[in-house]
C-alpha positions in Angstrom: 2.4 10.5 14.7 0.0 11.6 12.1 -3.4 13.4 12.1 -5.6 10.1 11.7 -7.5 12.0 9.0 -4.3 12.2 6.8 -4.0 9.7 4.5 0.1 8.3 5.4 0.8 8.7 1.5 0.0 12.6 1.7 1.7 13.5 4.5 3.1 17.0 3.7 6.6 18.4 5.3 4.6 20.8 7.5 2.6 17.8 8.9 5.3 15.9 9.4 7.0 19.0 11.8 4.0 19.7 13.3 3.5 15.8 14.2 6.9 15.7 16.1 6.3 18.6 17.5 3.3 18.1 19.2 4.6 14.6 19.5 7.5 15.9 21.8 4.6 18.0 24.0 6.9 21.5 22.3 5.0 24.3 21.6 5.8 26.5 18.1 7.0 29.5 20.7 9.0 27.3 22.5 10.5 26.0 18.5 10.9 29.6 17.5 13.0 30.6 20.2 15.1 27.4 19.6 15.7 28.0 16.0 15.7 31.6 16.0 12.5 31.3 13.4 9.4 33.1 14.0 5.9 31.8 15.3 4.4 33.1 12.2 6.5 31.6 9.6 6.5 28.1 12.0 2.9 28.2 11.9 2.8 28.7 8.2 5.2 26.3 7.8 2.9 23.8 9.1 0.3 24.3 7.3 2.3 24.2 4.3 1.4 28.1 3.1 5.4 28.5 2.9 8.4 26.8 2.0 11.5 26.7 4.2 14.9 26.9 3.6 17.4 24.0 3.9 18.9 26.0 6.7 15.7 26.5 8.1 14.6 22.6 7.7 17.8 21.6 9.5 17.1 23.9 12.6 13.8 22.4 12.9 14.0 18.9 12.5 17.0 19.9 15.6 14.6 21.2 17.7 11.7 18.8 17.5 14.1 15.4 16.8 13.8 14.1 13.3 16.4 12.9 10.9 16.1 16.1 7.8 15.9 12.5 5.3 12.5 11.7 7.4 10.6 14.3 5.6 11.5 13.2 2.9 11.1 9.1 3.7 8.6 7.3 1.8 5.4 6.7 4.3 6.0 3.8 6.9 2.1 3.0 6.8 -0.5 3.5 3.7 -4.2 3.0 3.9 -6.5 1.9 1.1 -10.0 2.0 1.8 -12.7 -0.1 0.7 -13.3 0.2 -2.9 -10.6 2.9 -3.6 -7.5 0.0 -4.7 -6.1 1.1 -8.0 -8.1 -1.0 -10.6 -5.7 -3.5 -12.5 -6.3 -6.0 -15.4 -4.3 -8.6 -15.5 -5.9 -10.3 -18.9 -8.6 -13.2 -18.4 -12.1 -12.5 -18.3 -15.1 -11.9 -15.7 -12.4 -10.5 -13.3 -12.9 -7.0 -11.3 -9.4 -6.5 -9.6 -8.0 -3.7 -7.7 -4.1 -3.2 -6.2 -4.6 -3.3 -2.2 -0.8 -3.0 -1.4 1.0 0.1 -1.4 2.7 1.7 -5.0 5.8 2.0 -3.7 6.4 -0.8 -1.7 8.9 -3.3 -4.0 8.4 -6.3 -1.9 4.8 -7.8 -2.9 1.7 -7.0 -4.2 -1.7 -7.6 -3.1 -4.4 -7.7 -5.0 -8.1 -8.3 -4.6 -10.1 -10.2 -7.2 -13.6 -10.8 -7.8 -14.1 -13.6 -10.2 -17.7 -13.7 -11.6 -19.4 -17.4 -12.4 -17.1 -18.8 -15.1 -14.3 -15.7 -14.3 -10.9 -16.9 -15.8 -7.4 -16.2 -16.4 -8.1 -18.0 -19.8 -6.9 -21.4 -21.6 -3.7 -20.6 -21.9 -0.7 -21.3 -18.6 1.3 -18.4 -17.6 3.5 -17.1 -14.8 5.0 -14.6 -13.0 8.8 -13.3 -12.7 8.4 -13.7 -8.9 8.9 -16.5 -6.3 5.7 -16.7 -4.7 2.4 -16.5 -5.0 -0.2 -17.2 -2.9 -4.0 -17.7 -3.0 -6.7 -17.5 -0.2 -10.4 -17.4 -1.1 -12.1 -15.0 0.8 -15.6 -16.5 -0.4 -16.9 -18.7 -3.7 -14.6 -21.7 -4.4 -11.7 -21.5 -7.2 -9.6 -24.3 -9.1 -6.1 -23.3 -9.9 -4.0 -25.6 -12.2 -0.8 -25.4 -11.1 1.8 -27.4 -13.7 0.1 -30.9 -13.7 -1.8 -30.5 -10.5 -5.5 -29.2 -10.0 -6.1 -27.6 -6.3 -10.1 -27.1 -5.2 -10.4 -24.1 -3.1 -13.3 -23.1 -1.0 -13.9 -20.5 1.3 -11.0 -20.1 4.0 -8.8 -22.2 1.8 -4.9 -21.2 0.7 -2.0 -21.8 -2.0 1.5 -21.2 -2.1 2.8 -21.8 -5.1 6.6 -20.6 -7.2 5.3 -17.7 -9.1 7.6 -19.1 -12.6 5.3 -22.6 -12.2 3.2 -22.5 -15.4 -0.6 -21.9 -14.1 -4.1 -20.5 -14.8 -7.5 -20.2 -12.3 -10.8 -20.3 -12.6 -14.2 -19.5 -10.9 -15.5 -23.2 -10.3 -18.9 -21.6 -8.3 -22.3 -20.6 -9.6 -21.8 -17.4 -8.0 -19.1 -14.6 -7.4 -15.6 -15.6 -6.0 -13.5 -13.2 -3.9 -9.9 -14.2 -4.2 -6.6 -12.2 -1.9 -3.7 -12.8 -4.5 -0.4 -12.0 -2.8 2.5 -12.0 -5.6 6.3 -11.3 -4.5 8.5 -9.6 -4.9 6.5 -7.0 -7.1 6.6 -8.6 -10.6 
Protein backbone atom coordinates (compact mmCIF):
# COMPACT_ATOMS: atom_id res chain seq x y z
CA UNK A 1 0.00 0.00 0.00
CA UNK A 2 1.07 3.44 -1.04
CA UNK A 3 0.55 6.97 0.26
CA UNK A 4 -2.37 7.94 -2.28
CA UNK A 5 -0.39 11.18 -2.87
CA UNK A 6 2.61 9.18 -4.37
CA UNK A 7 2.54 8.94 -7.76
CA UNK A 8 3.14 4.51 -8.08
CA UNK A 9 6.11 5.42 -10.65
CA UNK A 10 8.00 7.38 -7.78
CA UNK A 11 7.70 5.22 -5.12
CA UNK A 12 11.04 5.44 -3.32
CA UNK A 13 12.68 2.31 -1.24
CA UNK A 14 11.89 4.07 2.06
CA UNK A 15 8.18 4.38 1.02
CA UNK A 16 8.00 1.12 -0.04
CA UNK A 17 9.32 -0.07 3.83
CA UNK A 18 7.36 2.17 5.41
CA UNK A 19 4.17 1.02 3.37
CA UNK A 20 4.55 -2.62 4.61
CA UNK A 21 5.29 -1.65 7.63
CA UNK A 22 2.47 0.22 8.47
CA UNK A 23 0.67 -2.19 6.32
CA UNK A 24 1.50 -5.15 8.79
CA UNK A 25 0.13 -2.60 11.84
CA UNK A 26 4.44 -2.90 13.04
CA UNK A 27 5.77 0.03 14.56
CA UNK A 28 9.63 1.23 13.63
CA UNK A 29 10.46 0.31 17.52
CA UNK A 30 9.01 -2.88 17.21
CA UNK A 31 11.33 -3.14 13.43
CA UNK A 32 14.42 -1.97 15.21
CA UNK A 33 14.45 -4.42 17.88
CA UNK A 34 13.78 -7.09 15.13
CA UNK A 35 16.72 -6.14 13.00
CA UNK A 36 18.93 -4.88 15.53
CA UNK A 37 18.74 -1.37 13.45
CA UNK A 38 18.00 1.76 15.23
CA UNK A 39 14.70 3.91 15.31
CA UNK A 40 16.68 6.76 14.06
CA UNK A 41 18.33 5.39 11.08
CA UNK A 42 14.60 3.32 10.37
CA UNK A 43 13.02 6.57 10.47
CA UNK A 44 15.51 8.06 8.13
CA UNK A 45 15.48 5.34 6.12
CA UNK A 46 11.93 6.02 5.34
CA UNK A 47 12.12 9.15 4.46
CA UNK A 48 14.86 8.38 2.22
CA UNK A 49 17.60 10.85 4.12
CA UNK A 50 19.94 7.57 4.14
CA UNK A 51 20.88 4.70 2.31
CA UNK A 52 20.96 1.22 3.68
CA UNK A 53 23.07 -1.46 3.38
CA UNK A 54 22.29 -4.79 1.55
CA UNK A 55 22.66 -6.39 4.90
CA UNK A 56 20.51 -3.86 6.33
CA UNK A 57 17.80 -4.07 3.29
CA UNK A 58 17.62 -7.80 3.82
CA UNK A 59 16.78 -7.61 7.68
CA UNK A 60 14.09 -5.35 6.93
CA UNK A 61 12.26 -6.55 4.14
CA UNK A 62 12.41 -9.87 6.98
CA UNK A 63 10.81 -8.12 9.40
CA UNK A 64 8.02 -6.33 7.67
CA UNK A 65 7.45 -9.25 4.77
CA UNK A 66 8.64 -8.25 1.41
CA UNK A 67 10.60 -10.09 -1.18
CA UNK A 68 14.33 -7.66 -1.21
CA UNK A 69 13.52 -7.77 -5.51
CA UNK A 70 10.08 -5.89 -4.48
CA UNK A 71 11.91 -2.70 -3.94
CA UNK A 72 13.21 -2.86 -6.68
CA UNK A 73 9.99 -4.22 -8.92
CA UNK A 74 8.81 -1.91 -11.50
CA UNK A 75 5.37 -0.23 -10.10
CA UNK A 76 2.21 -2.64 -10.33
CA UNK A 77 -0.04 0.52 -10.89
CA UNK A 78 0.84 4.01 -12.69
CA UNK A 79 -1.38 7.04 -12.83
CA UNK A 80 -1.49 9.62 -15.57
CA UNK A 81 -3.58 12.44 -14.96
CA UNK A 82 -5.54 14.51 -17.21
CA UNK A 83 -3.42 16.41 -19.58
CA UNK A 84 0.02 15.24 -18.15
CA UNK A 85 0.31 11.94 -21.05
CA UNK A 86 3.69 12.25 -22.63
CA UNK A 87 3.01 14.21 -25.95
CA UNK A 88 3.77 11.94 -29.11
CA UNK A 89 3.66 12.65 -32.90
CA UNK A 90 3.05 9.99 -34.86
CA UNK A 91 3.29 12.08 -38.41
CA UNK A 92 -0.17 13.26 -40.02
CA UNK A 93 -1.49 16.47 -39.47
CA UNK A 94 -4.16 18.40 -37.06
CA UNK A 95 -3.41 15.66 -34.39
CA UNK A 96 -2.65 16.56 -30.55
CA UNK A 97 -1.73 13.08 -29.06
CA UNK A 98 -0.38 12.15 -25.80
CA UNK A 99 0.88 8.35 -24.39
CA UNK A 100 -1.77 7.40 -21.61
CA UNK A 101 -0.34 3.86 -20.89
CA UNK A 102 2.55 3.42 -18.71
CA UNK A 103 6.58 3.68 -20.20
CA UNK A 104 7.46 0.67 -19.15
CA UNK A 105 4.80 -1.57 -19.74
CA UNK A 106 5.80 -3.71 -23.16
CA UNK A 107 2.38 -5.08 -23.68
CA UNK A 108 0.33 -2.06 -25.40
CA UNK A 109 0.11 1.33 -25.68
CA UNK A 110 -2.52 3.73 -25.31
CA UNK A 111 -2.81 6.72 -26.75
CA UNK A 112 -5.24 9.56 -26.80
CA UNK A 113 -5.84 11.63 -29.90
CA UNK A 114 -7.50 14.74 -30.69
CA UNK A 115 -8.05 15.02 -34.37
CA UNK A 116 -9.04 18.64 -35.35
CA UNK A 117 -11.76 19.16 -38.55
CA UNK A 118 -9.86 17.62 -41.47
CA UNK A 119 -7.01 15.93 -38.72
CA UNK A 120 -5.14 13.10 -40.75
CA UNK A 121 -2.69 10.50 -40.70
CA UNK A 122 -2.13 11.70 -44.37
CA UNK A 123 -2.57 10.11 -48.05
CA UNK A 124 -0.35 7.66 -47.80
CA UNK A 125 -1.31 3.70 -45.95
CA UNK A 126 0.83 2.58 -43.29
CA UNK A 127 1.11 0.06 -40.44
CA UNK A 128 2.31 -1.03 -37.36
CA UNK A 129 4.77 -4.04 -36.28
CA UNK A 130 2.05 -5.10 -33.91
CA UNK A 131 -1.10 -7.41 -34.01
CA UNK A 132 -3.78 -5.28 -32.94
CA UNK A 133 -5.03 -2.18 -33.00
CA UNK A 134 -8.04 -0.94 -31.92
CA UNK A 135 -10.09 2.27 -32.30
CA UNK A 136 -13.04 3.74 -30.11
CA UNK A 137 -14.24 7.35 -30.63
CA UNK A 138 -14.65 8.93 -27.57
CA UNK A 139 -16.55 11.91 -29.41
CA UNK A 140 -16.60 13.46 -33.30
CA UNK A 141 -16.93 10.69 -35.87
CA UNK A 142 -13.75 9.24 -37.79
CA UNK A 143 -13.23 7.09 -41.14
CA UNK A 144 -10.46 4.64 -41.15
CA UNK A 145 -9.50 2.90 -44.34
CA UNK A 146 -8.44 -0.24 -43.50
CA UNK A 147 -6.89 -2.29 -46.86
CA UNK A 148 -9.90 -1.94 -49.20
CA UNK A 149 -12.54 -1.31 -46.60
CA UNK A 150 -13.86 2.19 -45.34
CA UNK A 151 -15.30 1.95 -41.51
CA UNK A 152 -17.68 5.27 -40.31
CA UNK A 153 -17.17 5.77 -36.75
CA UNK A 154 -19.26 7.95 -34.56
CA UNK A 155 -19.25 8.52 -31.04
CA UNK A 156 -19.29 5.15 -28.83
CA UNK A 157 -18.25 3.31 -31.94
CA UNK A 158 -15.01 0.63 -32.08
CA UNK A 159 -12.34 -1.18 -34.45
CA UNK A 160 -10.16 -4.01 -34.16
CA UNK A 161 -8.11 -4.31 -36.79
CA UNK A 162 -4.21 -6.44 -37.45
CA UNK A 163 -1.87 -3.67 -36.80
CA UNK A 164 0.43 -4.93 -40.27
CA UNK A 165 -3.04 -4.19 -42.42
CA UNK A 166 -2.09 -1.24 -44.58
CA UNK A 167 -4.34 1.78 -43.20
CA UNK A 168 -4.73 5.59 -42.64
CA UNK A 169 -7.78 7.78 -40.63
CA UNK A 170 -9.24 10.77 -40.89
CA UNK A 171 -11.42 13.40 -38.97
CA UNK A 172 -14.76 13.09 -41.14
CA UNK A 173 -16.59 15.81 -38.55
CA UNK A 174 -16.86 19.65 -38.79
CA UNK A 175 -15.51 19.69 -35.33
CA UNK A 176 -12.87 18.12 -33.06
CA UNK A 177 -12.58 14.16 -32.82
CA UNK A 178 -11.35 12.44 -29.64
CA UNK A 179 -10.11 9.06 -30.61
CA UNK A 180 -8.54 6.02 -27.63
CA UNK A 181 -5.91 4.22 -29.94
CA UNK A 182 -4.89 0.98 -28.25
CA UNK A 183 -1.74 -0.55 -30.26
CA UNK A 184 -0.23 -4.02 -29.04
CA UNK A 185 2.19 -5.18 -28.22
CA UNK A 186 4.22 -1.78 -27.90
CA UNK A 187 5.34 -1.20 -31.51
Amino acid sequence: MTDPGVNAAETTVGQKLRAARQAHGLTIESVARETGLTKGFISRLERDEVSASVASLVALCRAVGLRMGSLFDPPSAAVVRRDEGAPLHFGGHGIVEALLSSRDQSRFTVVHSTLAPEGTSGDDFYTFDGDVEFAYVLSGRLTIDVEDESYSLDTGDALTFRATQPHRWRNASDRDTVVLWVLSPVS
